[in-house]
C-alpha positions, 0 to 999 in steps of 0.5 A, a space after each residue: 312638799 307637794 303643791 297644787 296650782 289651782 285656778 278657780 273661774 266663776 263666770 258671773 252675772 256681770 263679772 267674770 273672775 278668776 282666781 288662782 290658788 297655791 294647795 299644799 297639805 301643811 299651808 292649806 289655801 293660798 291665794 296667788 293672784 285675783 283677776 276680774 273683768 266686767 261683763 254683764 253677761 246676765 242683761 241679755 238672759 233677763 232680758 232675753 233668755 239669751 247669751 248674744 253672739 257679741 256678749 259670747 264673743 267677749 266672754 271668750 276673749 276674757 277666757 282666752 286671756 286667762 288661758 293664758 294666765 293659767 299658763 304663766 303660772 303653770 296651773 295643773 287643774 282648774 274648774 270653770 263654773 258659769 251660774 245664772 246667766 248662762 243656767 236660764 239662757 236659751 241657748 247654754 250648750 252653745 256658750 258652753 260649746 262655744 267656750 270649749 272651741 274656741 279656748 279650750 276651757 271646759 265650763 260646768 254650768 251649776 245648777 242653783 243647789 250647787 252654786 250656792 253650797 260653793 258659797 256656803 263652802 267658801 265661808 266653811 273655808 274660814 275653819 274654827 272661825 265659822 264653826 263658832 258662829 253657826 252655833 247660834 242662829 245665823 242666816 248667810 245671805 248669798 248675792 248674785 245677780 239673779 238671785 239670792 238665797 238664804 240659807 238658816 243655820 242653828 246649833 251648827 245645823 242647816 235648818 233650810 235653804 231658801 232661793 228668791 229671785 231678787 238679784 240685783 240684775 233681775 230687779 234692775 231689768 224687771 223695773 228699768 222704766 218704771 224706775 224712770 217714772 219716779 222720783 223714789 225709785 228706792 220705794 218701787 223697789 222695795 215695793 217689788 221686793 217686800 212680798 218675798 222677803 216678808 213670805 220668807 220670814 213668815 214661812 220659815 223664820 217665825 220665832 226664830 232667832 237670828 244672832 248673825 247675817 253673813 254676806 256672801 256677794 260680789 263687787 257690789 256688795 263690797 261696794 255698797 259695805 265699803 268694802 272694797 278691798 275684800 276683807 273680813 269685815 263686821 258692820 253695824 246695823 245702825 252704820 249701814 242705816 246712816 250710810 243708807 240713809 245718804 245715799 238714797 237721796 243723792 243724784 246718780 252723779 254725785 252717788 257716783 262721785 261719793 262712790 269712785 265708780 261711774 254713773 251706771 254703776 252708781 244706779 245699779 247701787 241702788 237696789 242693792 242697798 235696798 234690798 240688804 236694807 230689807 233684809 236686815 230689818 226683817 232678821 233684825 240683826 245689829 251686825 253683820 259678817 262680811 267674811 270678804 270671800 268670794 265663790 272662787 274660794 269656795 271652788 279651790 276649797 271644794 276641789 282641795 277637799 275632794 282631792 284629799 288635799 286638806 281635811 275639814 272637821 265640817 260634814 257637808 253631806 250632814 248638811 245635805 241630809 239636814 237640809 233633805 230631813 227639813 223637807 220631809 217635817 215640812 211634807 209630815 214625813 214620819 221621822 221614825 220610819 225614816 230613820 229605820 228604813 235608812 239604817 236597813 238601806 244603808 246596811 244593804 248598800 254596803 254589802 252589795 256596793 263592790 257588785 253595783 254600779 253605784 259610787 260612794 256619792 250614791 250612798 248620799 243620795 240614796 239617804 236622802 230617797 230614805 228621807 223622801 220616800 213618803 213625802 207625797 202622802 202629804 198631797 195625796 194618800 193614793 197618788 203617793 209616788 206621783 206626789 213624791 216625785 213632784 215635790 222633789 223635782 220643784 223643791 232644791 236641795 242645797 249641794 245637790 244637782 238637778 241630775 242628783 235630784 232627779 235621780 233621788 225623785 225617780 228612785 222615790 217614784 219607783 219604789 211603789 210604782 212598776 219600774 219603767 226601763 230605760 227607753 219607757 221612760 227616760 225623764 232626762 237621764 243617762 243610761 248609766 244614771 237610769 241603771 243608778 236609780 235601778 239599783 237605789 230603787 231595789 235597795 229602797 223597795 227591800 228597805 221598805 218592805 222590812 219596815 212597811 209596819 212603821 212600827 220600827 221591828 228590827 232592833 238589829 240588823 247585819 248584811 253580809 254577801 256570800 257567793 250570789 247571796 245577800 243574807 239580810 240577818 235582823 232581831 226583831 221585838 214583834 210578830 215578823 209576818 208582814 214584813 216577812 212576806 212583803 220582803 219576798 215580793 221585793 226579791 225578785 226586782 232585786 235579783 234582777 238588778 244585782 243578780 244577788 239573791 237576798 236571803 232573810 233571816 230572822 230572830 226573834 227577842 224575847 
């Protein structure tokens, strides 16, 4: 039986953990070993926007030690993964270069979307389990320093992901003296966190009803859930209420010693029991799930499904698409027509895919471009493009890297506007990633013109490549004339990125 030794880094906001993981096809995940060593790494990037030489250097000696670990058990691969504090410091190429040097360890910053579906990926990992529970209305909560996010499901569907910068770091290092000023200081703080919360559930949760919260968080988490071995654990609502209720009138001293931790962590409770407070109070749930993972759970699971190691029944690019659909109802996107022009796209893809630079990941986001592709019409009806482009570079789409969005947002753009080249108009990406949105983009454009009409034509569609040609053969239930000429206005472009000449035929249902 083959087995993989995988070693899974999270580098967090103030611990830096690394767990270490046994993958076989017949047992699955098995946990070998957890270390964690704390580090409040994300002070200085609150604070400053910056990683300090002192708090780098420590951070190296934490990796140098588990280089060694690494060793002891003879991993054979391993991912790193820094999240907020180093992604919003200054100066993150140089920690991460820094790391690279001086251990040998090559650390992937996550952008928010990514982060967060490793968590979400960590509670998938739990199988049957969480598949029964997101059948109904549930919210996973996902606790960093920096942030949280929230993300909806309902009858086994993402109904959307939401991020509000309300970790617990970032609350402690906006309200530090003004904490000071008070005798409450759990008033200021639920002061300061009201608003998004309460914009949260006006935008998104309305009459929606929440069955179940899942907790995905960290050592504070467990600590302020009395969870402290990490264990699969339900809690009550009215539970945490009492607990919450006695410790918010202790001094930080004998929080401290009712707590078993020192008196600065104590303090940093405080918010946190906050916040869940409000959160479960705005869900108004009587439960909740604290499935005891962690992200490094969702790290090993993620890289035991990539490598084809285990199978899930679970389609997170379905998720990814979900969350990409929500965006376009938001924005009054026009659901048939998106369906239509991503079946056509789809249908092209596939056929030139083997003449293309494009992988099979581009497949995805070239479906999500599909479900984007109008959304700025909302904004605006002449400025559409522009619009687009916008609303998808600000909005996160959960799975998704800012690099993928940014080449979805260009391949929306340039599906109406003249295409600029690499070296016109690089926007931040690669040669090859700018050749990526070349060829999404000739795709959409010919996807597009077969529905420009918006009244759904085609019935049926076949693509097939034959030498240099792409023929393109639809049934169609109506007139074909507008299409068909749009359709030889896209030609060219397309020609020019595949050097495939598409040929359209057309067949007439009676």
């Amino acid at each position: 039986m083959a087995v993989t030794t995988f070693a899974a880094i999270d580098i967090g906001s103030y611990n830096v953990t690394m767990e270490i993981f046994e993958i076989t096809k017949k047992n699955g995940l098995k946990s070998l070993n957890s270390v964690r060593k704390r580090l409040e790494l994300g002070k200085d990037t609150y604070t400053r926007k910056m990683v300090s030489p002192e708090i780098l250097d420590e951070l190296t000696n934490i990796l140098l030690d588990y280089s060694n670990i690494m060793k002891e058990y003879g991993v054979t691969a391993y991912r790193a993964c820094a999240k907020t504090a180093v992604r919003e410091a200054r100066n993150y190429l140089l920690v991460r270069e820094h790391i690279r040097n001086k251990t040998g360890i090559v650390v992937e910053i996550l952008s928010n979307s990514e982060q967060r579906f490793l968590g979400y990926k960590s509670i998938a990992s739990r199988g049957e389990e969480f598949e029964r529970i997101i059948e109904k209305g549930t919210a996973i909560i996902d606790v960093s320093g920096g942030s949280i996010q929230i993300s909806l499901f309902d009858k086994n569907t993402l109904v959307t992901a939401q991020n509000l910068h309300l970790g617990l770091l970032r609350i402690s290092s906006r309200l530090s003296l003004i904490q000071n000023q008070t005798t409450h200081p759990e008033r200021i703080i639920d002061q300061f966190i009201r608003k998004d919360i309460w914009n949260f559930k006006r935008m998104y949760l309305k009459d929606r009803n929440i069955d179940t919260i899942i907790l995905v968080g960290d050592y504070y988490t467990n600590l302020v859930f009395q969870n402290r071995m990490d264990m699969n654990k339900i809690e009550s609502a009215d539970e945490y209420f009492k607990w919450y209720e006695q410790i918010i009138r202790m001094s930080p001293r004998d929080a401290a010693s009712f707590l078993g931790v020192g008196t600065e962590v104590a303090n940093a409770v405080i918010p946190m029991a906050v916040l869940y407070r409000r959160l479960i109070e705005v869900f108004g749930v009587d439960s909740i799930w604290l499935p005891g993972i962690q992200i490094t759970d969702g790290i090993a699971y993620d890289y035991a499904l990539k490598a084809k190691i285990i199978r899930t029944q679970h389609d997170f690019d379905k998720d990814i698409l979900m969350a990409a659909k929500n965006i376009a109802k938001r924005y009054a996107g026009n659901k048939a027509h998106t369906e239509k022009i991503m079946e056509i796209a789809d249908a092209i893809f596939k056929a030139v895919r083997k003449d293309s630079v494009l992988g099979p990941r581009d497949r995805l986001l070239l479906k999500v471009a599909c479900q984007l592709n109008d959304c700025g019409k909302y904004i605006s009806l002449v400025n559409v493009a522009e619009c687009s482009y916008n609303i998808i570079i600000s909005t996160e789409i959960i799975g998704l890297s800012d690099n993928e969005r940014r080449i979805i947002a260009n391949t929306v753009k340039y599906n109406t506007l003249p295409f600029e080249f690499y070296g016109e108009n690089n926007d931040g990406l690669t040669e090859f990633d700018f050749l990526r949105v070349a060829q999404l983009t000739a795709i959409l454009r010919i996807a597009n013109s077969l529905d420009q009409s918006y009244l759904q034509k085609i019935s049926e569609i076949r693509t097939s490549k034959k030498e240099d040609r792409l023929i393109i053969d639809v049934q169609v239930k109506e007139d074909f004339t507008l299409e068909k000429g749009l359709f030889q206005m896209s030609i060219e472009f397309f020609e020019d990125m595949f050097d495939i000449k598409p040929e359209l035929k057309v067949r007439r249902v009676k």
